[in-house]
Each structure stands twice: as C-alpha cells, then as structure tokens.
C-alpha positions in Angstrom: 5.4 -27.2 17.3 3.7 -24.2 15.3 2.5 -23.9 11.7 3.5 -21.3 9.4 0.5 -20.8 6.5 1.8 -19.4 2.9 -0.7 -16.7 1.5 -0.9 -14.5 -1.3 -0.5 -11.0 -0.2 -1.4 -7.8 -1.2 1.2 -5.5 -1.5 2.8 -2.7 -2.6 3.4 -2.5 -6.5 7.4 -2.3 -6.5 7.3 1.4 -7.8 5.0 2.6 -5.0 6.4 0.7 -2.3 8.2 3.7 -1.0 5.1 6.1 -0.9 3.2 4.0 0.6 4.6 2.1 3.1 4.9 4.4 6.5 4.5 4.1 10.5 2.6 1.8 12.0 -0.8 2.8 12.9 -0.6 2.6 17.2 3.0 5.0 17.1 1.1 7.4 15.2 -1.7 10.3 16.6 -4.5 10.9 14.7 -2.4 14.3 14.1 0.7 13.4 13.1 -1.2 10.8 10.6 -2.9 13.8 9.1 0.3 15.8 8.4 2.3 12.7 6.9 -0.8 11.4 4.8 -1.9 15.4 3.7 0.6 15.5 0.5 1.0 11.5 -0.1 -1.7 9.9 -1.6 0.0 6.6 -2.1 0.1 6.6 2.0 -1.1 3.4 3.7 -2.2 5.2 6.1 -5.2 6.4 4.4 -6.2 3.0 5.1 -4.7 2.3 8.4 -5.7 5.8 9.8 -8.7 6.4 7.5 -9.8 9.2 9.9 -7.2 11.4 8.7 -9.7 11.8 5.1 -12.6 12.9 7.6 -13.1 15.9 9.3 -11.2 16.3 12.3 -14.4 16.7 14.6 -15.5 12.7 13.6 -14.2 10.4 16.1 -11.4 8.4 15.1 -14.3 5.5 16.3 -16.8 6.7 13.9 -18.3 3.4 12.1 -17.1 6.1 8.9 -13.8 5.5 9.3 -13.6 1.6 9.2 -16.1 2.4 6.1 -13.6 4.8 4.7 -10.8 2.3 5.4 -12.7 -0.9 3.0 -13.2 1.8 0.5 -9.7 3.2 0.4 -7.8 -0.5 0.4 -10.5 -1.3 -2.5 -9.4 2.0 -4.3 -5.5 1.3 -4.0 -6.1 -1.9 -5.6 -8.0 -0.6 -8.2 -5.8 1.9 -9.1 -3.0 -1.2 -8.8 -0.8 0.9 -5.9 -1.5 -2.3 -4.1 -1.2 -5.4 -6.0 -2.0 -9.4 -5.1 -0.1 -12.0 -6.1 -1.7 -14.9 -7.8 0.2 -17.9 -5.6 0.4 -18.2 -1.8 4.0 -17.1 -0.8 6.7 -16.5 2.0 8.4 -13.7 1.9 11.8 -12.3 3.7 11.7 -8.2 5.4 14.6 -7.1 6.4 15.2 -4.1 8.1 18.7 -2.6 8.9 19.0 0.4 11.1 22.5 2.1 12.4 24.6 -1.1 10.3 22.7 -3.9 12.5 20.7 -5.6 10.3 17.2 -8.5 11.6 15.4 -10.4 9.0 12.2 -11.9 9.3 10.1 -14.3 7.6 6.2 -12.9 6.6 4.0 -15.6 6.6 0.5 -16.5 8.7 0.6 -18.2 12.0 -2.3 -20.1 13.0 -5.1 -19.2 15.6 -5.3 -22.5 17.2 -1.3 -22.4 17.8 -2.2 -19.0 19.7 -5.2 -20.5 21.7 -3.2 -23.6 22.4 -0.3 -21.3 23.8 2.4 -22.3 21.2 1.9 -18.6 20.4 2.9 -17.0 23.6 2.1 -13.3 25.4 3.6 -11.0 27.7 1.2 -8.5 27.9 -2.5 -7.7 28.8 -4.5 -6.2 26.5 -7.3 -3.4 26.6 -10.5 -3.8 25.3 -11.0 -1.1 24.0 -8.1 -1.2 21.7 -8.6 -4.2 20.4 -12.5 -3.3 19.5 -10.7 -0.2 17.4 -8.9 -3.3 15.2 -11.6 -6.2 14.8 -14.0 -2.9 13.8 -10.6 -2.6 11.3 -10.0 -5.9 10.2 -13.5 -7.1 9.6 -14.4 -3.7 7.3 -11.6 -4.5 5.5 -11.8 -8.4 5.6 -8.1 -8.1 6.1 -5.2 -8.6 8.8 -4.4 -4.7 7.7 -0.8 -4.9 9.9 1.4 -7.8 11.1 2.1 -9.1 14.3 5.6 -8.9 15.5 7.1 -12.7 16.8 10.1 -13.6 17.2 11.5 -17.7 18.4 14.8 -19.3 19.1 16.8 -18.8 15.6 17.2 -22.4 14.2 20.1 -23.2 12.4 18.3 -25.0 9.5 15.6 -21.8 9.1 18.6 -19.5 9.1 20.4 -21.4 6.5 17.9 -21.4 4.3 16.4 -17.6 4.7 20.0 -16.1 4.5 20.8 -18.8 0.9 17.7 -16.8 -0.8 18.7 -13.8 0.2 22.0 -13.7 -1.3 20.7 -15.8 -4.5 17.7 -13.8 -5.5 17.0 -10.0 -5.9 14.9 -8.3 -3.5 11.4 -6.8 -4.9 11.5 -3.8 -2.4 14.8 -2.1 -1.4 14.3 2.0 -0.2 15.1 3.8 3.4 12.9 5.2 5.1 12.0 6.8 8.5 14.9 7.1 10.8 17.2 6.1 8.0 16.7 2.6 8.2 16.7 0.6 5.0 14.1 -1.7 4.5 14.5 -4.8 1.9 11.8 -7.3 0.6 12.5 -10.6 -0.8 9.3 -13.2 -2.7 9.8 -16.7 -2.1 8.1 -18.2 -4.6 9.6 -21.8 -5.1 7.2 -24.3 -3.7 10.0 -27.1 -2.7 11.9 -24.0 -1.0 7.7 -22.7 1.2 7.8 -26.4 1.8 10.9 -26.6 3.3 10.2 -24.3 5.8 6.9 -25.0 6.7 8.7 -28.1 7.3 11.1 -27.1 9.6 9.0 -24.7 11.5 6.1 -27.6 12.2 9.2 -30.5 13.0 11.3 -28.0 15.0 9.9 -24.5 16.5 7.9 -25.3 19.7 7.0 -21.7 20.5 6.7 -18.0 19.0 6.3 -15.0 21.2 5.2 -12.0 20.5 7.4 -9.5 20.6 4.9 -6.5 19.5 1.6 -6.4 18.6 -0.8 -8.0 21.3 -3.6 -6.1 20.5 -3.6 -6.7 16.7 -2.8 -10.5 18.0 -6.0 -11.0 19.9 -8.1 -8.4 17.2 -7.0 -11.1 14.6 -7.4 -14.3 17.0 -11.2 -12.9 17.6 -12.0 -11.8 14.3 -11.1 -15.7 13.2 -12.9 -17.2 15.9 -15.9 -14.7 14.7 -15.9 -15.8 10.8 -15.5 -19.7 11.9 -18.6 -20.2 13.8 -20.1 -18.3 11.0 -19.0 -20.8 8.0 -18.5 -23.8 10.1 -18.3 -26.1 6.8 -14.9 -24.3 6.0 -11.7 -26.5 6.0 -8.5 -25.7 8.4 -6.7 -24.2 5.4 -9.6 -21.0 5.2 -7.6 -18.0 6.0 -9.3 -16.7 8.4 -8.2 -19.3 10.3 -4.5 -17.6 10.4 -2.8 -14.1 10.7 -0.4 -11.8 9.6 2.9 -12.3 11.2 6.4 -11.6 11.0 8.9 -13.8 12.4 12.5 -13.2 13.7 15.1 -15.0 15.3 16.0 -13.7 18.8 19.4 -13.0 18.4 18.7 -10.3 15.4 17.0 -8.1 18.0 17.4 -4.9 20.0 15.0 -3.8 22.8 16.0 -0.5 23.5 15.2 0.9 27.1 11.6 2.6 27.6 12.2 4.9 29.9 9.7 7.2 32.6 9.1 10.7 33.7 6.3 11.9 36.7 4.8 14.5 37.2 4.9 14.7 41.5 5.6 16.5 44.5 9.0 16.2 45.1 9.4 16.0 49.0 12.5 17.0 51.3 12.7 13.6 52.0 12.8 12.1 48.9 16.4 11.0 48.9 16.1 9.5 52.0 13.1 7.3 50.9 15.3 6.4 48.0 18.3 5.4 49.8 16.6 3.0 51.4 16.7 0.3 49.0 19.0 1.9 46.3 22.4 3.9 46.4 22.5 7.1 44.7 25.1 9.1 43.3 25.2 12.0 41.2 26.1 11.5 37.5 27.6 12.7 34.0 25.4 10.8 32.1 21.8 9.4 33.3 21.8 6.4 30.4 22.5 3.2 32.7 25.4 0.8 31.4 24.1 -2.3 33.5 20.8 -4.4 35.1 19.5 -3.3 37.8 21.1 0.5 37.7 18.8 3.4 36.5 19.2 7.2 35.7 17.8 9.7 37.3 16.7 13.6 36.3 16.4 16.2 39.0 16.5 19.5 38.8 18.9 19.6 36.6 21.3 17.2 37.6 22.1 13.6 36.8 21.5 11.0 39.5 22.5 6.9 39.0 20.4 4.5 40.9 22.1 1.2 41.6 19.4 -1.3 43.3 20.5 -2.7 46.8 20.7 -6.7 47.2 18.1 -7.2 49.2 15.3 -6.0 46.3 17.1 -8.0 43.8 14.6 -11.1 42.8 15.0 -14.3 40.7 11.2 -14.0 39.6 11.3 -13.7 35.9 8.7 -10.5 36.6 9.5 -9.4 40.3 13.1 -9.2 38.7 12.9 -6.9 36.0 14.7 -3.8 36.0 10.8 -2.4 35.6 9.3 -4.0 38.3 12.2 -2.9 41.0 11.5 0.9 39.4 7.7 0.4 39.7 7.4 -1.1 42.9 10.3 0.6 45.4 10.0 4.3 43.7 6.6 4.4 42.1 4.4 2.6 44.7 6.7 2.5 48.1 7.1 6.7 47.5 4.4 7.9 44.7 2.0 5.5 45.5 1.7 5.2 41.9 -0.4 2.0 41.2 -1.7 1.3 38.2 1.0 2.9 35.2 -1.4 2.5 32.9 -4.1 4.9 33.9 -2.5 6.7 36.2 -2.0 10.3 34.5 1.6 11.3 36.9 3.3 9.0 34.5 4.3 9.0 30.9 7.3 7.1 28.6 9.3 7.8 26.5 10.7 5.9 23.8 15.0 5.4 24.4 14.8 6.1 20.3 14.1 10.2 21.7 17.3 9.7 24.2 18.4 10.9 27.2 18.1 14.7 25.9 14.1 14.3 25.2 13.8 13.4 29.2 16.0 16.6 30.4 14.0 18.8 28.4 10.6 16.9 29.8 11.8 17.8 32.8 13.6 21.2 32.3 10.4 22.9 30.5 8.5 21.7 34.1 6.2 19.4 32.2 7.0 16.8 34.3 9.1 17.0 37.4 11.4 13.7 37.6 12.6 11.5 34.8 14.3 7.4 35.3 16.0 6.0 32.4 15.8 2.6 32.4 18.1 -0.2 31.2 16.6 -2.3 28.6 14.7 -5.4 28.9 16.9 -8.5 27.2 15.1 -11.0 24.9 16.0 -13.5 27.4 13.7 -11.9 29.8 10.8 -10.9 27.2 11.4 -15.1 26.3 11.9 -16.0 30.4 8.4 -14.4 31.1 6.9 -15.5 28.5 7.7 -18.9 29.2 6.8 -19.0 32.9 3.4 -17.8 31.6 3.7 -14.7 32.9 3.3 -10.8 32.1 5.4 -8.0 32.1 4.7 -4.5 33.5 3.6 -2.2 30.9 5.7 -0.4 28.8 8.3 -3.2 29.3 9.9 -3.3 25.7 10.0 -0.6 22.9 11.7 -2.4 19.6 13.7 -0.4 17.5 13.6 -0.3 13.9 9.3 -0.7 13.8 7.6 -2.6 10.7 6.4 -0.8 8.5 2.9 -0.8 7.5 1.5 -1.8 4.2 4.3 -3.3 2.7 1.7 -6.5 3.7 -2.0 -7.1 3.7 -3.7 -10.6 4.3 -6.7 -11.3 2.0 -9.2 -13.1 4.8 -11.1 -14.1 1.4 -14.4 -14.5 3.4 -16.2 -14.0 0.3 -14.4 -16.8 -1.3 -15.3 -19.2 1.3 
C-alpha cells in the first residue's frame, strides 16, 4: 500500500494564480519560454525556465540559471505572488478540457514507496535530463513541478474527493491554455487529510506514473542526497517525499503520439509493407481501432491494418507502438534507436492530423504514421509486468500546469 504525505505548499496568491501559472517546463523551448515570460512578470516560468532572464548566448545549463531560479522563487514570495500556507494540506486540481473533466488529488508520495516499486515506471530515463532538475530542485530546495500518477479509482477516495468538491469553494478557478479550465480546491479539515491518508495506506497498492519520470527520479535522488546528509532526520522530513498529483484511471485520456521520417522512399516500399500489414488508401489517416495506423504519402491517405501473425499478447511486443517500430521502422528503415536517431520526430495528436500533412507536404519530412492511442490499461498492463514502453508511448492531454504548486523541502528547518 502507498503513503500519501500532507504539506504546506507554496502557491499562487488567488489573485495571481492566473499570471502565473503556465506550461510545464519540458513542453516548452527555451524560445517559446522567452516569448510567453517577456511581458508576464507574474510567470512561473521565470523560475521554472530561469534562462529566459539571461542572455540568450548562456546555456540553459549554466550553474546561473539554477542561481537565477532560487533567487526568482525567493523574490515571488517576497513580493507575496507566491504564498505558503501555514498547515500541511491536500488539495483537489481539476482540469476540464473539451467538457471532460479529471480531478486529482496534490499531495507528496514517498521515496521509499518509489524505491520499493509501489510507485511504478514505464519509461527509461536520460541522464542528462534528470541532472538539468536535481541542479533545479536542490537550488531551489524545492520539488519546483509535480509528478503526474494516476491508480485504480477507489470508490471510498472518489466519494470523498467529489463530497468536497461540491461542498466547498474552489481557491483557483480561471482557463487557460487550450481553453481548458483549471479549478483548485484546499482541504484543510484534518479528520477529512486523515481520512484519506487512511484509505490510500489501507487500500491503494500501487501508483504509476503517468508523466513525469524524469522529475520522478530528479526528486527520488535529490531525497536520497539530503538523507545521508542529515541522517538524524525522522521519516516525516520532507525531503523524504515528492510533489505528486494523483488521478484515478478512468478520468483519463491518452491521445495518440504520432510519427513522421525523414527517408528514402524506395519503389518497393509498398511491397515491404504489405508484408505484414494490408494497406489501403484513405479519407482520413486518424485510425478508429488497435492495431490500424494512418499513413501520409505524397499526398495521399494510406490505412495500415496489422496482419495476424505480428499481433502479440506481450504487454510491450503488443503495442500499437512496438508493431509500428519494429515491422516499418527497423524491418524497412532500419531505424533503431527512436530516441537518437535524427529520421524521426512526433508529434503531439493535440496538433492533429493536419500538422502531419503539412510536415510532410512542406518536404520537411517525407512520410508521416498516425498512431492509435495507448489505453491506460496498457500504460497500467506494462507497468505491472515491470516492463517499459517504447518512447514516446503516451502524450496526456490537458498537461498540469506549473506553479500552481511548490514543495517546501525545508532542509534548512531540519
């Protein structure tokens, strides 16, 4: 069973919570962080993306910016943009996007439930990514961005998440980017923290991450770091836990994450294709079942639809990623590794079908494959089996916003 840890967060102050809240920092370029930071002071990603207040020539590495990042979080809460509250908390987010609402609970998971693997991964990690946010978290002595979970929605849980919602006011209520609306709700009666702390430790066995493995194993380090260092501190220290967001399953939507290459196109190509898929031309490239894909070709729509004898009941060997990656990108591109390899790029299914024709028509790349989405069932299957998925797997749509919570490690207060 996991433990969910109560904290006092800092956070927006309810009349700033729209200015500064904004993108997380890993969608974002250092560029596009520029332009939506250059006329909003309030942004959190002055903090987040500190390099955007140094000269574009400084590496977005540069020890300045995690310097610039601690000075920044110190000057929002001087100036009370960002505000901590006195108790340790839960708190309620929900986020609502095209009418379909998810809500999750903010709270800290704990380090020892991630080592133990009652936290569990999909993904590998770079390490180079996650040296960019321990350099982060440690100048700021703060979890600066949540992690993204998600478990088996409990009836209990539910009960009593959806009862506050409709009894109490939320603090934050505002839409932002893509027009979703973005509500946040304080639970501040101890018998009601207690009840779910409860419940999670009696009755969750697992959370998964759903997004957010490198921040996950930046915080996990970062904890593992400060503990040796003040080994007389008790469990409760708060380094020993991590921001985290928590929603049920069945409130989410993976949309697909599709691909486009940039390759030779041979005379043969169909042939090599037909050998383990039939192919048909198209109206539409978006695929409306498993194990079908869309395909972009010189101008023309072609639908994929994998043959039996691919099909596989591995819970990774199985995925509508893995049949694209293997039988298309290695049998006939002898592309091996997608995540180096620079003939391959995604694209987000939030940018549509539309973004992938035009990829393709403006001959930046030469083929596109839209991909039908990953299910939580698989994330959850893989997961489970202890497994990981190929990259680019999942994109979740609406993302969590940034700075709407910050988790005070309080090393000084140890």
């Amino acid at each position: 069973m996991v433990k969910i840890h109560p904290f006092k967060s800092i956070r927006p102050a309810t009349e700033f919570s729209e200015k500064i809240a904004t993108l997380p920092y890993d969608v974002l370029n250092s560029a596009e962080a520029r332009e939506l930071g250059a006329n909003n002071p309030y942004s959190y990603l002055h903090i987040d993306k500190a390099e955007i207040d140094l000269p574009e020539t400084l590496s977005s590495y540069d020890d300045q910016v995690y310097e610039k990042a601690a000075r920044n979080l110190q000057a929002f809460l001087q100036k009370k943009w960002l505000i901590q509250d006195d108790q340790p908390l839960l708190y309620l987010y929900e986020l609502t996007m095209n009418g379909r609402a998810q809500t999750g609970l903010v709270t800290c998971t704990s380090i020892s439930d991630y080592t133990e693997g009652n936290i569990k991964k999909h993904e590998f990690t770079r390490p180079e990514k996650e040296v960019d946010r321990i350099r982060h978290i440690e100048a700021c002595d703060a979890n600066t961005s949540p992690i993204f979970l998600t478990y088996r929605q409990h009836k209990q849980i539910q009960t009593v998440t959806d009862d506050w919602k409709t009894t109490h006011a939320p603090v934050y209520d505002f839409a932002s980017f893509h027009d979703v609306t973005h509500r946040v709700w304080l639970i501040d009666q101890p018998e009601v923290i207690e009840q779910l702390v409860t419940r999670f430790a009696q009755d969750v066995p697992a959370l998964y991450i759903a997004d957010g493995h490198h921040r996950t194993e930046s915080a996990v380090k970062v904890g593992q770091k400060k503990k040796e260092a003040y080994p007389e501190a008790t469990e409760t220290a708060e380094f020993n836990y991590f921001l985290s967001v928590i929603f049920p399953k069945e409130e989410l939507e993976i949309l697909d994450y599709n691909r486009v290459l940039k390759v030779p196109i041979e005379t043969n190509f169909f042939e090599q294709l037909e050998k383990n898929f039939v192919v048909s031309k198209t109206e539409s490239g978006k695929p409306t079942q498993a194990k079908t894909f869309g395909m972009y070709l010189d101008g023309q729509w072609f639908a994929l639809t994998a043959k039996e004898e691919i099909l596989s009941d591995d819970p990774v060997a199985g995925l509508d990623v893995s049949l694209l990656q293997h039988h298309v990108f290695t049998d006939i591109f002898d592309i091996q590794d997608v995540r180096t390899d620079k003939r391959i790029d995604f694209v987000g299914g939030i940018r549509g079908m539309q973004e992938l024709e035009q990829l393709v028509d403006s001959g930046q790349w030469s083929v596109a494959f839209a991909v039908y989405p990953t299910t939580m069932d698989d994330l959850l299957n893989v997961a489970d089996a202890g497994k990981i998925m190929p990259p680019k797997s999942t994109w979740f749509e609406p993302k969590l916003l940034s700075g709407l919570f910050v988790h005070d490690l309080e090393t000084n207060d140890v």
